[in-house]
C-alpha positions, 0 to 999 in steps of 0.5 A: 497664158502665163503667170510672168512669175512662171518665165523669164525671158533669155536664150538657151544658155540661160535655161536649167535642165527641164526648162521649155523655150519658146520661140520669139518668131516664127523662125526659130522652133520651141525646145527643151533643156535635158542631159545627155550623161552628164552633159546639158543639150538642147533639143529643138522640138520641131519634125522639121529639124528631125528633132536635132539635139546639140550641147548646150555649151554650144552657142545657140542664137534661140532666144525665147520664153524660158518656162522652167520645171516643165511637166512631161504628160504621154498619151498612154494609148500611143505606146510602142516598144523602144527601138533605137533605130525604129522608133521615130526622132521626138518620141517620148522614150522610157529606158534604163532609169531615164525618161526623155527625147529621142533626138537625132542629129540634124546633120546626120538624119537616122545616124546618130540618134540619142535620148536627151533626158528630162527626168529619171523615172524607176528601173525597169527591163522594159522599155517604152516610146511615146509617139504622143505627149505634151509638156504643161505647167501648172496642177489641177485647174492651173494645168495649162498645155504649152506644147503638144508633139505627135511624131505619128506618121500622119502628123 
């Protein structure tokens, strides 16, 4: 459950960076607000949209529960080297600086993919993707998971 203090209740273009929305319906499908250079995307968090990304300027009609300033957890035994082009659409990837979505283009699958990322994370030569991870709010005994991908093939 959540604290009414930790939503607000709107659609994408009202979501910060870093916000989770959560669908009113069974029809629309639970995504997450990051950048992609300097511009604002909107990831929808669901295999059954390939884990499709667009601009947030975009005029989406995915109204919801706004959660903002998520938390990222990986499941640290679900690791696997980066590929852009290997590497499943919803994984958790770390590159360059940047940690974020592995997102691909629903209208070109395994084409155009591109991370939508959440948080800036230290520099490093190496890379990661997480095929395991969960978004949640809250520390401690507060802690509460609100969503939970698994992009294994068996998912």
């Amino acid at each position: 459950m959540l604290s009414i203090s930790e939503f607000a209740v709107g659609d994408v273009a009202e979501a910060a960076v870093g916000s989770l929305i959560l669908p009113r319906s069974e029809r629309q499908r639970p995504g997450l607000v990051g950048m992609v250079d300097d511009t604002p995307f909107f990831v929808f968090l669901s295999h059954e949209h390939n884990y499709g990304a667009c601009k947030k300027s975009v005029r989406l009609r995915n109204p919801g529960i706004i959660v903002p300033n998520v938390q990222i957890e990986v499941d640290e035994r679900s690791i696997g080297e980066y590929d852009p082009w290997q590497t499943r659409a919803g994984a958790f990837v770390i590159d360059d600086g940047k940690a974020g979505v592995l997102a691909g283009d629903p209208q070109t699958p395994g084409l155009a993919r591109f991370v939508v990322n959440v948080v800036d994370v230290a520099k490093s030569e190496f890379t990661a993707a997480f095929s395991r991870w969960q978004i949640v709010v809250g520390s401690a005994q507060d802690r509460r998971v609100l969503l939970t991908i698994d992009t294994t093939a068996s998912a």
